[in-house]
Legacy VTK file of the C-alpha trace (Angstrom):
# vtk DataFile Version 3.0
C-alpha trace
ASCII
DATASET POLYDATA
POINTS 99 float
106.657 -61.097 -93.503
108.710 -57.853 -93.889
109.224 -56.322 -97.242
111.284 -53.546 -96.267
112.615 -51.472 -93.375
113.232 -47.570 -93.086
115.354 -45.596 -90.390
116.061 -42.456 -90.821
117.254 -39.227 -88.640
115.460 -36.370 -88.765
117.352 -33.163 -88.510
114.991 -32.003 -85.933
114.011 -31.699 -81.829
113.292 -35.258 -80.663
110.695 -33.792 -78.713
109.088 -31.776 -81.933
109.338 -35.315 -84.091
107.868 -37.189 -81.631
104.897 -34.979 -81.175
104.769 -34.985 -84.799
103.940 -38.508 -85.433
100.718 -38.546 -82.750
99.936 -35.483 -84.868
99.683 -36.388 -88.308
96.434 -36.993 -88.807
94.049 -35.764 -89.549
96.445 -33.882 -92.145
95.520 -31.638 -95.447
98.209 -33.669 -98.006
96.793 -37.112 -96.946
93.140 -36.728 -97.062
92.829 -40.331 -97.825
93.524 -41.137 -93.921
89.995 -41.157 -92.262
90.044 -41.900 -88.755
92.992 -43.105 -86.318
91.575 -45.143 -82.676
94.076 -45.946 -80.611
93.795 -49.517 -79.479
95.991 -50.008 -76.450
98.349 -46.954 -74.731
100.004 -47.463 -71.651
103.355 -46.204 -69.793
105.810 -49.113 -68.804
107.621 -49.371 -65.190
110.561 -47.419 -66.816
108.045 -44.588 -68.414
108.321 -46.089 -71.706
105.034 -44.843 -73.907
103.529 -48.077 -75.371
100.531 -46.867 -78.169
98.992 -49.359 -80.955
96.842 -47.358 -82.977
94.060 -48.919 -86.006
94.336 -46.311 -89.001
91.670 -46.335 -92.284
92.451 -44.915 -94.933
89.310 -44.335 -97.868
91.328 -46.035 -101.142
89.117 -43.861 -103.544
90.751 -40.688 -102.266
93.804 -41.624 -104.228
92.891 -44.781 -106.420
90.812 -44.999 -109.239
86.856 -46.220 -108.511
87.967 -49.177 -111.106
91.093 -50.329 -109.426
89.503 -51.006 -106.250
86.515 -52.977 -107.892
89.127 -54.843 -109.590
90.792 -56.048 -106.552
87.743 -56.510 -105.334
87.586 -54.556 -102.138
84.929 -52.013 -100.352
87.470 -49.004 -100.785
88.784 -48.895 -97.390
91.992 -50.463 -96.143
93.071 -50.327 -92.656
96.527 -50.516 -90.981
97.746 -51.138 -87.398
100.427 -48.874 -86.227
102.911 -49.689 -83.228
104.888 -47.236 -81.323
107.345 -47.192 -78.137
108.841 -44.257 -76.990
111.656 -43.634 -74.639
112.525 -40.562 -73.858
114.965 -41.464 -71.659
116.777 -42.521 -74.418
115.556 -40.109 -76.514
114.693 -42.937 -79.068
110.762 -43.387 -80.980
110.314 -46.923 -82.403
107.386 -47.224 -84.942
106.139 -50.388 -86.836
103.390 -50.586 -89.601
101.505 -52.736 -91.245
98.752 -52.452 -93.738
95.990 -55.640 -93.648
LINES 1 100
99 0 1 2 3 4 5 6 7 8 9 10 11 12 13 14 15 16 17 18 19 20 21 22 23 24 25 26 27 28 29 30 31 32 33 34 35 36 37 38 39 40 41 42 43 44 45 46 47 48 49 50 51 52 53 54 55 56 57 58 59 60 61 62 63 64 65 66 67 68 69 70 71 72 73 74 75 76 77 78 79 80 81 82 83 84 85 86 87 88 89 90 91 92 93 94 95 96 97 98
């Protein structure tokens, strides 16, 4: 089911926004991330990049101890990140989910 969807241009090097998004995280302003293990990475017959990455985040970094007793969960929530990236196109897909 998708809820929403989000493109946006970034007034930036593809190469330096690209980069970017293997890079952020670990990262200082979103503590709550706590470890990022890539799943399956490989390069296509037309050197496409192909990553799926598993993130978890720690929910008590940024929620209340209460709220996530309430909803009754163990304070970690994880979500699967997809990526494909062309640059012979120039062009960096990326799909989320959170489970």
């Amino acid at each position: 089911m998708k809820i929403f969807s989000v493109q946006h241009v970034f007034d930036h090097r593809w190469e330096d926004v690209t980069r970017a998004v293997f890079r952020k995280y670990p990262n200082e302003f979103n503590q709550a991330v706590v470890a990022v293990d890539v799943l399956k990475r490989h390069v296509d017959s037309r050197g496409r990049l192909y990553s799926l990455r598993l993130l978890t985040s720690n929910l008590s970094k940024w929620s209340s101890v209460p709220l996530v007793k309430v909803i009754g969960m163990d304070g970690f929530i994880h979500g699967v990140e997809g990526s494909l990236v062309d640059p012979a196109k120039k062009s960096l897909q990326l799909n989320s989910a959170n489970n």
